[in-house]
N, CA and C of each residue as an Amber inpcrd file, in Angstrom:
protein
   312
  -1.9970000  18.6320000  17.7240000  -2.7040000  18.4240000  16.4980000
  -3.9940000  19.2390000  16.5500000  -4.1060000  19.9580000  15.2620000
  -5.4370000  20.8900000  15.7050000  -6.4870000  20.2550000  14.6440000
  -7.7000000  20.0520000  15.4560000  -8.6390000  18.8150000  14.5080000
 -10.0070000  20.0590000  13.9610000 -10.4780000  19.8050000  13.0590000
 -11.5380000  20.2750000  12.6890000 -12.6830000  20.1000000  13.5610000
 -13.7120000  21.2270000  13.7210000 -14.6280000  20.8080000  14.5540000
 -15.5460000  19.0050000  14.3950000 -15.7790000  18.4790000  13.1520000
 -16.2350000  17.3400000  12.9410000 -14.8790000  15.9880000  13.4760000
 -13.8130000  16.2420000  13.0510000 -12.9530000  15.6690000  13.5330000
 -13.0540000  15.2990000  15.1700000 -12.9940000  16.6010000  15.6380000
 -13.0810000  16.3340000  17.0560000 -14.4790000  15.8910000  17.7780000
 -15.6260000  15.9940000  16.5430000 -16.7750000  15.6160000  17.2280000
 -16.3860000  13.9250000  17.2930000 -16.1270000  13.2100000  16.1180000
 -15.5090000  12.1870000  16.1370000 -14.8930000  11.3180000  17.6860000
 -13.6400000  12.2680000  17.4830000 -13.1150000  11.4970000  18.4490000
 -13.9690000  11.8410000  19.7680000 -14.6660000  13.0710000  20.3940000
 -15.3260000  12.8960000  21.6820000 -16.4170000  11.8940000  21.6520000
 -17.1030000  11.0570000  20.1730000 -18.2230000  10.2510000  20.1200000
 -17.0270000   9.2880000  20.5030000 -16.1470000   8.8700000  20.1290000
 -15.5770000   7.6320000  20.7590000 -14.7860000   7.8230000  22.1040000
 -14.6580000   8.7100000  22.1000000 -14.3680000   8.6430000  23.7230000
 -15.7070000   8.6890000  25.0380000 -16.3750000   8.8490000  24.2970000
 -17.7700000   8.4110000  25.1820000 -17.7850000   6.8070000  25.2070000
 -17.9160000   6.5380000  23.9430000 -18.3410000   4.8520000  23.8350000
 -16.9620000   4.1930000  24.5290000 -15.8860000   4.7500000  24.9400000
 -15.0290000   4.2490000  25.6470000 -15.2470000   4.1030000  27.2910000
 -15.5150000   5.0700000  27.6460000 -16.3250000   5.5710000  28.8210000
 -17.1880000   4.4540000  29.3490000 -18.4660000   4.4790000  28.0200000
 -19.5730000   3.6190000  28.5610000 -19.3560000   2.4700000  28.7430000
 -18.3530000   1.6260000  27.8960000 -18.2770000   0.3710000  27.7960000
 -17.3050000  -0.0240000  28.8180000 -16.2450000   0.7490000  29.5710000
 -15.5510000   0.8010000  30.6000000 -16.5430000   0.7260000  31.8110000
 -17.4270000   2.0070000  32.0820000 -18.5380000   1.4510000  32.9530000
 -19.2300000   0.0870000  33.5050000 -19.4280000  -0.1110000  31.9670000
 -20.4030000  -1.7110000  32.1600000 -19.6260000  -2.6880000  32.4120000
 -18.3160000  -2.7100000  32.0520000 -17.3250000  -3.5880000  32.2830000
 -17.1540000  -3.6650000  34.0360000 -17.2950000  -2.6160000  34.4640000
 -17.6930000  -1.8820000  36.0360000 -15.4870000  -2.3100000  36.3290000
 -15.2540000  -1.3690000  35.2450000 -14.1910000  -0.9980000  35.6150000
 -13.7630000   0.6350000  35.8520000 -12.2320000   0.8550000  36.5030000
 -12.1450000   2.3170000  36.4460000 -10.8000000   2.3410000  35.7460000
 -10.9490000   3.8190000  35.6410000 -10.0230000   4.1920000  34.9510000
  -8.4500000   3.6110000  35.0070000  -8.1280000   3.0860000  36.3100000
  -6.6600000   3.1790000  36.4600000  -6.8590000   1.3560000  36.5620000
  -7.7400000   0.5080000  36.4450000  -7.4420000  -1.0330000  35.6900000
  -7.3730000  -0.8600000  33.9590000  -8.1020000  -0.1320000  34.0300000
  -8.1930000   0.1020000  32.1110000  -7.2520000   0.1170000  31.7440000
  -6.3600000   1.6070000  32.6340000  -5.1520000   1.7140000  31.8920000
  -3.8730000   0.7560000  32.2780000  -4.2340000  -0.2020000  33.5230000
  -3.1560000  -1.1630000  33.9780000  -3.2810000  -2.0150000  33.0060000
  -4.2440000  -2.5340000  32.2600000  -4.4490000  -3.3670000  31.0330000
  -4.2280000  -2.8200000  29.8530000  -4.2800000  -1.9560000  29.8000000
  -3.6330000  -1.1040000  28.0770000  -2.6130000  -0.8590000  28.3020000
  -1.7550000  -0.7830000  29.5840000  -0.0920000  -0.0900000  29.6790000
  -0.1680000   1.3570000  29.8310000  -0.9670000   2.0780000  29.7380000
  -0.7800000   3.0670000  30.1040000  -1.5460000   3.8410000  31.6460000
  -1.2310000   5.2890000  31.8920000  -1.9230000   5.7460000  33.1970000
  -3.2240000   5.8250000  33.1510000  -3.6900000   5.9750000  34.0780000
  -5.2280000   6.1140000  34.3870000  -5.5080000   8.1190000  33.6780000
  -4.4200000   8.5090000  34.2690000  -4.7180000   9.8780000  33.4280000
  -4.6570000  10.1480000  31.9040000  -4.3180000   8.9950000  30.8290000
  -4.8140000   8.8010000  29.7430000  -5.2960000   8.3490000  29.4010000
  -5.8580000   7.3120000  30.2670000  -7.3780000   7.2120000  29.7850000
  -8.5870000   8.1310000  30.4140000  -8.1610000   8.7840000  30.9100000
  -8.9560000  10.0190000  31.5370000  -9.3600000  10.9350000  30.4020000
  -7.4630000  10.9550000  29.3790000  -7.7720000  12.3140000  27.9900000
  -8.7300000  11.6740000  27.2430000  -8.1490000  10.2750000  26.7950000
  -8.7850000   9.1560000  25.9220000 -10.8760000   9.2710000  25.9150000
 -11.3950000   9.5270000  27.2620000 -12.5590000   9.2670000  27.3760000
 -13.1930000  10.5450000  27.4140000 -12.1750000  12.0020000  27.5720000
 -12.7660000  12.9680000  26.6870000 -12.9010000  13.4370000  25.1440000
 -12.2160000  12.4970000  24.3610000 -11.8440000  12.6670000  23.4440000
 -10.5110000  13.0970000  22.6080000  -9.5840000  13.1550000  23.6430000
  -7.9250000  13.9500000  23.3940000  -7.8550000  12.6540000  21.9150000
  -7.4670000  13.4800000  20.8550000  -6.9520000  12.9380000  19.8810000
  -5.3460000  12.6340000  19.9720000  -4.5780000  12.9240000  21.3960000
  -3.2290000  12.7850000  20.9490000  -2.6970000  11.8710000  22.0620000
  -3.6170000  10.8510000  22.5480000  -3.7950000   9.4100000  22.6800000
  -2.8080000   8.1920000  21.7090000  -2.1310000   7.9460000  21.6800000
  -1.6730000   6.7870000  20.5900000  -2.7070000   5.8700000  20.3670000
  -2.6750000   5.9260000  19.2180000  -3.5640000   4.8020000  18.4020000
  -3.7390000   3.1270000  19.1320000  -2.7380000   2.7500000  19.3330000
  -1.9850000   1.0170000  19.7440000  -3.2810000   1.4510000  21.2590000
  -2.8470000   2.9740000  22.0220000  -3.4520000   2.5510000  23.3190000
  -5.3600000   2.7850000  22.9120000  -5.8230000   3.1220000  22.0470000
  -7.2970000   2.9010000  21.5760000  -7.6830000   1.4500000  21.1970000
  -6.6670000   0.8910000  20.7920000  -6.8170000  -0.4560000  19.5050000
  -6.8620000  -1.4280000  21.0870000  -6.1310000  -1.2930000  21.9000000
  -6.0490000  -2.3590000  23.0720000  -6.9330000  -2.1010000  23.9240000
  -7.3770000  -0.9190000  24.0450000  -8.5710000  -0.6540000  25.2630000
  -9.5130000  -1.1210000  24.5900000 -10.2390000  -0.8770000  22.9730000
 -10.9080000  -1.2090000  22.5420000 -11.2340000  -3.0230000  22.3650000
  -9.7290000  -3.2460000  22.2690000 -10.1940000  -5.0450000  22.5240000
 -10.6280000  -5.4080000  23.6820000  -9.7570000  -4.6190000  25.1210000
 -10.2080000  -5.4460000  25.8900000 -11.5100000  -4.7560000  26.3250000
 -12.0000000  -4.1560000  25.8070000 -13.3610000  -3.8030000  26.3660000
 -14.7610000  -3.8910000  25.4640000 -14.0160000  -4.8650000  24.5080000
 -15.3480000  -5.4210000  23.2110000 -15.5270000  -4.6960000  22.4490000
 -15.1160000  -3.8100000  22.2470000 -15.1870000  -2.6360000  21.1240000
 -14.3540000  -3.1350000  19.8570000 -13.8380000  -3.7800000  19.6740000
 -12.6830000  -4.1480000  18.3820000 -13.7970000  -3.5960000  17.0100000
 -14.8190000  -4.1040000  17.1920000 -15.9770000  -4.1210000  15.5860000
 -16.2600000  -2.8360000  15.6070000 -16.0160000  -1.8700000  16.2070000
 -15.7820000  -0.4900000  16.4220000 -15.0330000  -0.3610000  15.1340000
 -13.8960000  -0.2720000  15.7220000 -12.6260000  -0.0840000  14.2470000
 -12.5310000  -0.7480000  13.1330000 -13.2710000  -1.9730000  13.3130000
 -13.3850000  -2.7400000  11.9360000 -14.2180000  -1.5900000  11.1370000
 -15.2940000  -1.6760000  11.9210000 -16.3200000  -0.6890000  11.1230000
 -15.9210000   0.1650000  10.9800000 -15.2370000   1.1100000  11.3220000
 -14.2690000   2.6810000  11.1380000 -13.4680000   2.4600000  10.1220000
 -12.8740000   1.5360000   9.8630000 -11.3900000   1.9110000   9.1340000
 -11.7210000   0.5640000   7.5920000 -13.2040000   0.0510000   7.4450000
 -13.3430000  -0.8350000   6.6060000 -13.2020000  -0.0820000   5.4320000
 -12.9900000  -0.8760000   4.3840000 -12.9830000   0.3140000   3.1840000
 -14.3220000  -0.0130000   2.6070000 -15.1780000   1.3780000   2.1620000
 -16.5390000   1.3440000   1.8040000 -16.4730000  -0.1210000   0.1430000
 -17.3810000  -0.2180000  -0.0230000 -17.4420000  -1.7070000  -1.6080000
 -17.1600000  -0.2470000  -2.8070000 -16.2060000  -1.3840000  -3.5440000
 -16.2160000  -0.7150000  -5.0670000 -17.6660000  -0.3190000  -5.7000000
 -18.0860000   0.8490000  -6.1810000 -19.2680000   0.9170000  -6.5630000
 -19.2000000   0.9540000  -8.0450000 -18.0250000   0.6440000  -8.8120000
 -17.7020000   0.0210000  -9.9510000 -17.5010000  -1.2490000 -10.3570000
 -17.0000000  -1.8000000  -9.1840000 -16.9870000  -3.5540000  -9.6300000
 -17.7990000  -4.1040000 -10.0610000 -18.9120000  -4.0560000  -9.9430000
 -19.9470000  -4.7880000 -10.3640000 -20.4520000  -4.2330000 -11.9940000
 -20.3030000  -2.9860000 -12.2350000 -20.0830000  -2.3740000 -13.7670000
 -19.0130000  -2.8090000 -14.1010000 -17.6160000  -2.5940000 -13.9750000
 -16.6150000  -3.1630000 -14.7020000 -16.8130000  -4.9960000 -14.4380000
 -17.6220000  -5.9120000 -13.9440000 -17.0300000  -7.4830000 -14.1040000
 -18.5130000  -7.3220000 -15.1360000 -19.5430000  -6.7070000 -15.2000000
 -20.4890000  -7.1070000 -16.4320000 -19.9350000  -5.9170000 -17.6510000
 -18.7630000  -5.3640000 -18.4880000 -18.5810000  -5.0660000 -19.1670000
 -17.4510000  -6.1030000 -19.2680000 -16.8120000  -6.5840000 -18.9640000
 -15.5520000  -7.7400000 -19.1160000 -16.9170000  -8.9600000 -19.5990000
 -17.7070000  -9.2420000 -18.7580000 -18.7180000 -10.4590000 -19.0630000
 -19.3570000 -10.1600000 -20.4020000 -19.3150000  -8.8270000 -20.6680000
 -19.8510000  -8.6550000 -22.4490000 -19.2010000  -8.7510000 -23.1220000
 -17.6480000  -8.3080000 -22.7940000 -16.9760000  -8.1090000 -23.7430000
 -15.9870000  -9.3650000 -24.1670000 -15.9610000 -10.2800000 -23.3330000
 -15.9870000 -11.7160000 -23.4350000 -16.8890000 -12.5050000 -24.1370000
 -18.3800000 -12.1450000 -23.8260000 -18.9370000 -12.7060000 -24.9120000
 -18.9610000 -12.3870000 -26.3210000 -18.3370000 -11.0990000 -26.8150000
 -18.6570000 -10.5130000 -28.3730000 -17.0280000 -11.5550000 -28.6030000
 -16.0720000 -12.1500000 -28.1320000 -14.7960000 -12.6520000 -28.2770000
 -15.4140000 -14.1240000 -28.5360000 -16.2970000 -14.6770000 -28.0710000
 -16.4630000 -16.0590000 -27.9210000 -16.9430000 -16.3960000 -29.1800000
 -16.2670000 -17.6120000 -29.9980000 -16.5950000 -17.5890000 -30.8880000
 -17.6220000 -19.2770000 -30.9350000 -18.5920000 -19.3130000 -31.6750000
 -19.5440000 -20.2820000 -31.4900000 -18.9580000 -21.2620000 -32.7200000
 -19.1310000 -22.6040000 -32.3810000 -19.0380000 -23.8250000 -33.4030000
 -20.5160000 -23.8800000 -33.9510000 -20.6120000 -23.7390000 -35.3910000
 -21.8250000 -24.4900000 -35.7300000 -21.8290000 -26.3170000 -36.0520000
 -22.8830000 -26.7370000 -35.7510000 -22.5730000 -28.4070000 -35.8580000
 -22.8330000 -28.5250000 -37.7120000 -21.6310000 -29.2690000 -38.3210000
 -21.9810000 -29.5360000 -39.5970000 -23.1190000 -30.5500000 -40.2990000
């Protein structure tokens, strides 16, 4: 897979924070990967940044090494920056529909 230079800056920023948080865990490479299922030599690519890592083995290293809110935060979808314009044009346009009782 050939990644754009920002692409790949990407993935080498998370293959650092994989790195570091493996550190502090004061684990090495080849428990990491006995706990993700895979070799110690992919998580070797994984913590330079190799984008051609399987996803499943990022998503499991990342749990077991506290990172999960990592990917939440990566893959959240940004807020509608219309919702809040389209529910107050429905809220107007509901009110020009509402019709008022006068008391006789």
């Amino acid at each position: 897979m050939i990644l754009t230079p920002e692409e790949k800056q990407l993935s080498v920023r998370l293959g650092t924070r994989l790195r570091t948080a493996r550190v502090a865990h004061r684990m090495t490479q080849a428990e990491l990967g006995s706990r993700v299922g895979v070799s110690r030599q992919v998580i070797a690519k994984m913590e330079q940044g190799d984008a051609g890592s399987g996803l499943g083995a990022w998503i499991r290293a990342s749990v077991i090494l506290g990172l999960a809110t990592t990917w939440e935060e990566l893959l959240s979808a940004p807020p509608d920056p219309f919702a809040e314009f389209d529910a107050q044009r429905q809220a107007a346009k509901r009110l020009q529909t509402t019709r008022v009782r006068r008391k006789k």
